[in-house]
N, C-alpha and C positions, 0 to 999 in steps of 0.2 A: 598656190595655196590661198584657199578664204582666209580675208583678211576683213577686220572692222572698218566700216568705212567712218570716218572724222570730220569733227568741222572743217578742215583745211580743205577738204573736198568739195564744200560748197563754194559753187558761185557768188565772190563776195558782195555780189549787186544785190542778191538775194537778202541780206543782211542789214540790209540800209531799205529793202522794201517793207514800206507799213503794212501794205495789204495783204504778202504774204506772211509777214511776222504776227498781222493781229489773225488772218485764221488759222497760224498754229496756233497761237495763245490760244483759240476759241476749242480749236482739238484739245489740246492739254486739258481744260475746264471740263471739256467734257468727259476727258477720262476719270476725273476728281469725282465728278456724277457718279459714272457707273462704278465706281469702285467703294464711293461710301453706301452706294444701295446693298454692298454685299457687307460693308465692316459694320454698317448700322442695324446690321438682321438681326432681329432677336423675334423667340419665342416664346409663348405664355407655357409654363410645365404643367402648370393646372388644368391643360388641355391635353387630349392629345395621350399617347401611351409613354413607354418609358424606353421603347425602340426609338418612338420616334425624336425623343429629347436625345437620346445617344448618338441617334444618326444625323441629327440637325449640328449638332458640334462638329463629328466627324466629317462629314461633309466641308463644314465652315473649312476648318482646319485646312482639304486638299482644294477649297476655291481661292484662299489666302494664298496658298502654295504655287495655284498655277498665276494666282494674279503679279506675284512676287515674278514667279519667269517670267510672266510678259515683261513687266518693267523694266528687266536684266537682258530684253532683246535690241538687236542694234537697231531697230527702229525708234522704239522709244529714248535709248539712250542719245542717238543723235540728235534728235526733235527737243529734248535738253539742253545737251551744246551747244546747238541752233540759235534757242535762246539766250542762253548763258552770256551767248560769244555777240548778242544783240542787243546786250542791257539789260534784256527783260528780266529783271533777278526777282520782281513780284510775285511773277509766274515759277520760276523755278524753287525759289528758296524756301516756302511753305506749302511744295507740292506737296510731301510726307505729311506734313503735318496736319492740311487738308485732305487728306486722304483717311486718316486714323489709324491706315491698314497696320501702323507699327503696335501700338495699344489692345488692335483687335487681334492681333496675332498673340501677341502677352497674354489675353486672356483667355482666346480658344486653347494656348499650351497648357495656360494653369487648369480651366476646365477639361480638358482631356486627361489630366492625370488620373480625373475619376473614369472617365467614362469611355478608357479603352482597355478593354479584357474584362468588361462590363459581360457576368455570368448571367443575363437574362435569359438566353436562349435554354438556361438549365431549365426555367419556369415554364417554357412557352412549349418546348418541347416534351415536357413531363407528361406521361400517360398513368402516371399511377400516383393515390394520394403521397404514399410513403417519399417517391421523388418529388413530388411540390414541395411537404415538408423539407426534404436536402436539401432543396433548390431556396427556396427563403434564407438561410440558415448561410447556402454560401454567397447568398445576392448580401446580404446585410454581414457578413463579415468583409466582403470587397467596400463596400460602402465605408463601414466603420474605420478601418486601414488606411483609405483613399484619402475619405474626410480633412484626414489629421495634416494629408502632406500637399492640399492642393489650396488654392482659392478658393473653391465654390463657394457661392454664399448660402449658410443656415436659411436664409430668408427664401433660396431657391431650391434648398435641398429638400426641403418639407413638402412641396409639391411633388417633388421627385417620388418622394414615399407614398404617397397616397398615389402617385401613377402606377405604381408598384401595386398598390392592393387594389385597382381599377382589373391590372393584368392579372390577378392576383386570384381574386372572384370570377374573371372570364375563365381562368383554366379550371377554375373549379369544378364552373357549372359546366364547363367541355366533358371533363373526365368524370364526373358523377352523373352528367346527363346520357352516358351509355351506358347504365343499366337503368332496371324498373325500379326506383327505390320502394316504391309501394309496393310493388309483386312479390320480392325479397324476400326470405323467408328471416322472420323475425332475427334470429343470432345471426344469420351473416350481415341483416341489415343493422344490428348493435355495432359489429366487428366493424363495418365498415364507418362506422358513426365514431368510434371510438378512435381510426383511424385519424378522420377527419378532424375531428377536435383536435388532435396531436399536433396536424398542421395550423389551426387555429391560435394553440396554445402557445407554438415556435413564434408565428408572427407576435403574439404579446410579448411574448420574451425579449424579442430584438428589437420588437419598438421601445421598448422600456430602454433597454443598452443605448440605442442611439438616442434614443432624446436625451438621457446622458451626456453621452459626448455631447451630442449640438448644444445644450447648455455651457458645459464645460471649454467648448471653442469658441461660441459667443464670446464671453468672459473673455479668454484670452486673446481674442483680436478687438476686444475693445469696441465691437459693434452695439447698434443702439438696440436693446432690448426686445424681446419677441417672443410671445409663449408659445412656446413648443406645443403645438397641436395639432395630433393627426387626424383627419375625417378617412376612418377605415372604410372604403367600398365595398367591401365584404362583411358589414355589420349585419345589414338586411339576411342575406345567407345565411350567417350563423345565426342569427336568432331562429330563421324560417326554421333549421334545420335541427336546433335543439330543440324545439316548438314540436317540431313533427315526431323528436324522438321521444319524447316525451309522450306524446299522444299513442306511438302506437305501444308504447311499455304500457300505460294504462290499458289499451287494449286485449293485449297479451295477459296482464293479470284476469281482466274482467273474464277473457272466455277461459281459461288454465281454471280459474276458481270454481268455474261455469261445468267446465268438465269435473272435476273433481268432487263438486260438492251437489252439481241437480243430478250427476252420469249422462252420459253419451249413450246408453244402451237404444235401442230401435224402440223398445219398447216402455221407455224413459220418456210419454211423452211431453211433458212438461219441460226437462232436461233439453230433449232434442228443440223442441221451439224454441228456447232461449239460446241455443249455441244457433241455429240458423239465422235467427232473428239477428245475432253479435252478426254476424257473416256478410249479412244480407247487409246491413248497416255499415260496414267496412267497403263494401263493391264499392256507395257511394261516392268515396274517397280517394281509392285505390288510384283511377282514372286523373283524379287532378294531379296536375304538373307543379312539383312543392318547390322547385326550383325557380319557378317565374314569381318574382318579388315584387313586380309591375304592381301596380292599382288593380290594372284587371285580372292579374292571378291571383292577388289576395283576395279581390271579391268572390272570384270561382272559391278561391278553398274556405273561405266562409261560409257561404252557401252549402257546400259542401257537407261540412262540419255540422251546420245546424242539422240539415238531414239527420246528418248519424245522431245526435241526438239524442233528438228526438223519438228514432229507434232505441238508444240505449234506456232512458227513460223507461219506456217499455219492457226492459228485460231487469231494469232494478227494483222496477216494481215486483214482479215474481219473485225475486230474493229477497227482499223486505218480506213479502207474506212468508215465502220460508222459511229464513231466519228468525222468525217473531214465533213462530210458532214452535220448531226447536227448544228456542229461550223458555217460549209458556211452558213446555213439555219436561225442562229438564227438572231432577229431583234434588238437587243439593249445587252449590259453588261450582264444583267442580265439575262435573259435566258442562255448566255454562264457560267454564274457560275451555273444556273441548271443544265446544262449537262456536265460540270465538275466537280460538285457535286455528279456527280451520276456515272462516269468513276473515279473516283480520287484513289480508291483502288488498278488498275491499274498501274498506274502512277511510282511505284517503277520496272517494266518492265521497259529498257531501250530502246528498239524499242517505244514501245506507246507514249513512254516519249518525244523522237527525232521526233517524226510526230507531233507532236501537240505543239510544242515549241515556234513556232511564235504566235500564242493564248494567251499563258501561256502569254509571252512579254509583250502583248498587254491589259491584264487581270490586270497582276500584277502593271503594269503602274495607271490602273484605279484603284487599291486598293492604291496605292501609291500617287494621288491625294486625294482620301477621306480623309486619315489620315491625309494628311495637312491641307484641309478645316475643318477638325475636330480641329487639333491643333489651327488654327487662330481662329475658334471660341472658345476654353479656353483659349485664349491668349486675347480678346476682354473684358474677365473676367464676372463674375456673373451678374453684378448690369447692365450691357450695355446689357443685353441680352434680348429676348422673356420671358424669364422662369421667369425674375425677375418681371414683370408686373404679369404674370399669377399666381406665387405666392401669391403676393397681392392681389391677387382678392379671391383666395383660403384660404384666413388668412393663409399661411404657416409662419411660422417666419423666418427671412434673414439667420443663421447660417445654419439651417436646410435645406432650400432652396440652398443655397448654395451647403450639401454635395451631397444633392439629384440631384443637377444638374451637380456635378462632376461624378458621380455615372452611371447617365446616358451617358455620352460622354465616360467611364470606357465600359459601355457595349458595345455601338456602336464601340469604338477601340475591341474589343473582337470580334463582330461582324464579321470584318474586316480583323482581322487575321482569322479564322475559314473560309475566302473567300478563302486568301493564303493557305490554307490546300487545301482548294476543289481545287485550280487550282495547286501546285507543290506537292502534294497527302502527306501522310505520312513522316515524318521524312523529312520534308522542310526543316528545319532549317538547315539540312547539308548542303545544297546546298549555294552558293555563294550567291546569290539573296536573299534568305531567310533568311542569317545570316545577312547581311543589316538591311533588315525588321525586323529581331528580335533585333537586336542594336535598330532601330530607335523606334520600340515597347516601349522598355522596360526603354526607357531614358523615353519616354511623360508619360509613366504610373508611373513613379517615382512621377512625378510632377501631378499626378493626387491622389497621397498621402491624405485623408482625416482629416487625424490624426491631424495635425498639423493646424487645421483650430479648431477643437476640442477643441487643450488643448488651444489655444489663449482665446477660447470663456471661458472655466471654469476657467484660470485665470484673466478674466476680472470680470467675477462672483462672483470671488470668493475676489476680491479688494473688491466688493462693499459693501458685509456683509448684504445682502439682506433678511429681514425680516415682516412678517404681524405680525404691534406693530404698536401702535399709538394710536392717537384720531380717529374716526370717520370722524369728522367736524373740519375745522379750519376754521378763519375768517381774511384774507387778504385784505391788500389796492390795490388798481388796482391804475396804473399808466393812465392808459384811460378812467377814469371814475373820473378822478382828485380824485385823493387817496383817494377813497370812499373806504368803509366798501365791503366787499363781501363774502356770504357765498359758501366755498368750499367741496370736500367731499377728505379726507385725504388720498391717495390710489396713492402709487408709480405704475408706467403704466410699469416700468420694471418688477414687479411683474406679470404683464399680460404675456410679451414677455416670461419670463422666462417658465411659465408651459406650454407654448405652444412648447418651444424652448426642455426643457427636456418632452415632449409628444413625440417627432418627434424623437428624438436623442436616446429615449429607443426601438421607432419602426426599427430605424436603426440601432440599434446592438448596439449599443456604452455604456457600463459600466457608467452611472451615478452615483456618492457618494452619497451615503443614503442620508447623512444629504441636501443635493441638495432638492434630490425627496423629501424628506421632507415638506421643503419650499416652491417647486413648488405646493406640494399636497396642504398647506394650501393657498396659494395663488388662487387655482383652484376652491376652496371651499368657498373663500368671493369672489370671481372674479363677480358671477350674482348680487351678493348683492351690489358690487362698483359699477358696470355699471348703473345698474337701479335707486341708489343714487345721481349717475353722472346725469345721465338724467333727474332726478325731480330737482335737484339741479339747473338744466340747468331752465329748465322750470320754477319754481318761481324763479328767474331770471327777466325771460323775460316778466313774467307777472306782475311782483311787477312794471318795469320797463313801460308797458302801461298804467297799473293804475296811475301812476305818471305823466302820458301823459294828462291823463282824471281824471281829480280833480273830475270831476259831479258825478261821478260812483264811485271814491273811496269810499266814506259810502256805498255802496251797499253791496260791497265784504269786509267789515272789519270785519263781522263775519268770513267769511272765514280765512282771511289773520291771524285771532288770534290764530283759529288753528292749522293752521300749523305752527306759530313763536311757539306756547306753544310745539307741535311734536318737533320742532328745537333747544326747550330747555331742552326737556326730553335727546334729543339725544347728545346733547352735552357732557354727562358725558360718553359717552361711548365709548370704545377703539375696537379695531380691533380682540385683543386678545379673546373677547366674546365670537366670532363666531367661533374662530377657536377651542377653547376648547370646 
């Protein structure tokens, strides 16, 4: 059986020889050498990918490992002995410590708690934007986890991150560089841009979360101060790439307008040169490579771009003569917001914009009086108006009528602004003029608030304690009839307004309390049986009151008259609540 061989086994003359004790000591030394060439490795993360920072740990880690076995073999261990057993305790007793290998092993353990089951390969192997986006999302939730329970230092993990978006923008431009993105037909190349952003918009997200944390761990280990700054590799891309999408949406607009408003017919010739001439000015472009970020792909796509141009120029000059001439032609307002209506896409062109600005003036003025004549009439208030006759004529109930008439002067201002679209096109509201208009909008539509007209009415309603209970019939003195006896029919007429008031106020959105619609239900429910009581009630009234005119005829009709007093007496014991349950 293999057995260790021991110092007892050496030749003890060996032991007492200088010559062979100083060139072990000189081996020993040398092993010291080669072993802190491996504990003293480090690399720069700022260079380099984010494979290769994971693989340079993992690695360390199985060369510490096998340097650990050598040490633990019976060569080495005896060649210690040797010493040991020869005084030399200089040599033996600060081998480890001369070594570091114990401190390098401590730290490759702590750094490898991040950097094994390290999800890069989700990124590198990703062929689809949507998997880049996963792929981020689960690199930087490994990260975030890891962070909390290992050494790394903040100071080294921020390189880390930006190796991250070096690899980050290479798979980008892999996977977006297998299709044309210029050839693309405009919606799939939006879909695909919108895509893209998404992965864009993840990495903000997660950069935001970890500098976070790395703030937050800084802090708690007490380390010296460091702002969290990441230089995203993938900045240049996304700018190129909203840049371009941006460019070809204007394009998209310019010939869609182009079709629409000169026609595409064959025999459109004016129409036809300006969509060939957009076409022709697109070829330009088409061909540059939007993905090389380099100096010299930017200078091709600027080049490029001038071209187009230059051509475009050209084709917005034909639509200034058109447009101008339209505007000359039309007969009233109206028509001009037609065909600023129909040019307004345009309108973010700064040439088109500049030609047609005395218009715009002119336009904008006329929507600027509306709005006033609008305002003075909700200033005039409900009850003084057109609407509040017509209402009544409609049985609408006043609260309701009311919101419906704020509601209506609400669209017409909407109306009105959607005018100032079509004549300062898109994104008005940046402009000087527009941001006016959106001030003075947005005060009147404050006050065109219906809410507040609402809750006054529910808690007036709600003072009143408004219920179908009672008698039927009561019997009142009339002051005009010298405080004679009169038969009435018992029926609160708020009871009416009310179910009419919450009919209107459920059709108009507005949240009525159960116990409300309740009330108003039963109230809707005795509402034909009150009116029609009302009206007979009315009517022997009036009749009792002829007959009293004409004594000769009274005995005629007393048959009559007893019946209905005997009905008038049946109904006396009866309450309100009958009907309702």
């Amino acid at each position: 059986r293999a057995q260790r061989v021991t110092v007892d086994a050496v030749d003890p003359a060996l032991l007492s020889d200088s010559g062979f004790l100083n060139q072990l000591q000189g081996d020993v030394n040398g092993w010291i050498k080669e072993i802190q060439k491996v504990t003293k490795l480090d690399r720069e993360p700022s260079s380099g990918t984010t494979s290769q920072e994971i693989n340079f740990w993992l690695s360390m880690e199985r060369a510490l490992e096998r340097i650990e076995e050598q040490l633990q073999s019976d060569e080495v261990v005896l060649a210690m002995d040797v010493l040991k057993a020869a005084k030399r305790f200089h040599a033996t007793v600060s081998f480890r410590t001369d070594t570091g290998l114990k401190e390098a092993a401590e730290r490759v353990t702590r750094f490898n708690v991040l950097m094994k089951d390290f999800p890069i390969n989700e990124l590198l192997s990703a062929t689809e934007i949507g998997r880049i986006s996963y792929a981020i999302e689960q690199i930087f939730a490994h990260v975030n986890k890891k962070l909390k329970l290992t050494a790394y230092p903040v100071r080294r993990a921020l390189p880390l991150i930006e190796a991250i978006s070096r690899d980050f923008n290479d798979q980008l431009v892999k996977v977006l560089g297998h299709v044309r993105l210029m050839f693309m037909d405009y919606a799939d190349f939006d879909h695909l841009f919108r895509q893209t952003q998404g992965a864009f918009d993840a990495w903000e997200t997660q950069v935001k979360e970890f500098a976070n944390l790395a703030r937050d761990i800084t802090r708690k280990r007490s380390e010296k101060f460091i702002p969290i700054k990441i230089r995203a590799a993938h900045a240049a891309l996304q700018e190129r790439f909203n840049f371009v999408h941006q460019f070809r949406e204007q394009h998209e607009q310019l010939q869609q307008t182009i079709v629409r408003v000169m026609g595409g017919q064959a025999d459109a010739d004016e129409g036809g040169s300006a969509i060939d001439e957009i076409r022709q000015a697109y070829d330009a472009v088409k061909i540059v490579d939007i993905l090389d970020v380099t100096v010299e792909g930017t200078d091709l796509w600027e080049r490029a771009e001038t071209g187009y141009n230059e051509r475009v120029a050209r084709v917005e000059n034909q639509i200034i003569v058109r447009l101008r001439d339209r505007l000359a032609t039309a007969r009233n307002a109206s028509e001009m917001f037609r065909v600023f209506s129909k040019f307004n896409a345009l309108f973010v062109r700064p040439k088109i914009r500049g030609a047609i600005q005395e218009y715009q003036t002119q336009l904008i003025s006329s929507v600027k009086e509306d709005i006033r004549r609008l305002h003075d009439t909700f200033k005039r208030h409900y009850r003084r108006s057109e609407a509040y006759t017509m209402s009544q004529l409609r049985d609408v109930p006043p609260v309701s009528g009311s919101i419906i008439w704020i509601r209506q002067i609400e669209r017409q201002l909407d109306m009105y602004m959607r005018r100032v679209e079509d004549v300062l096109g898109s994104g008005w509201e940046l402009y000087a003029e527009g941001q006016r208009l959106q001030a003075d909008s947005a005060s009147f539509r404050r006050k065109l608030d219906t809410r507040p007209l609402y809750d006054a009415w529910f808690a007036e309603i709600s003072r009143r304690d408004l219920t179908v209970s009672g008698r039927v019939f009561v019997v009142t003195r009339q002051r005009a009839t010298g405080m004679a006896f009169q038969l009435n029919v018992s029926f609160d007429a708020q009871l009416i307004t009310l179910f009419k008031e919450v009919r209107e106020l459920l059709w108009l959105g507005f949240q009525v309390p159960h116990t409300l619609v309740n009330v108003a239900r039963d109230g809707r429910r005795v509402y034909p049986f009150a009116v029609s009581l009302m009206e007979t009630a009315k009517i022997f009234r009036q009749a009792s009151h002829r007959l009293q005119q004409h004594p000769d005829v009274l005995s005629l009709a007393a048959g009559y008259r007893r019946d209905v007093m005997l009905c008038i007496t049946r109904g006396m014991g009866l309450k309100w609540q009958f009907f309702v349950g």
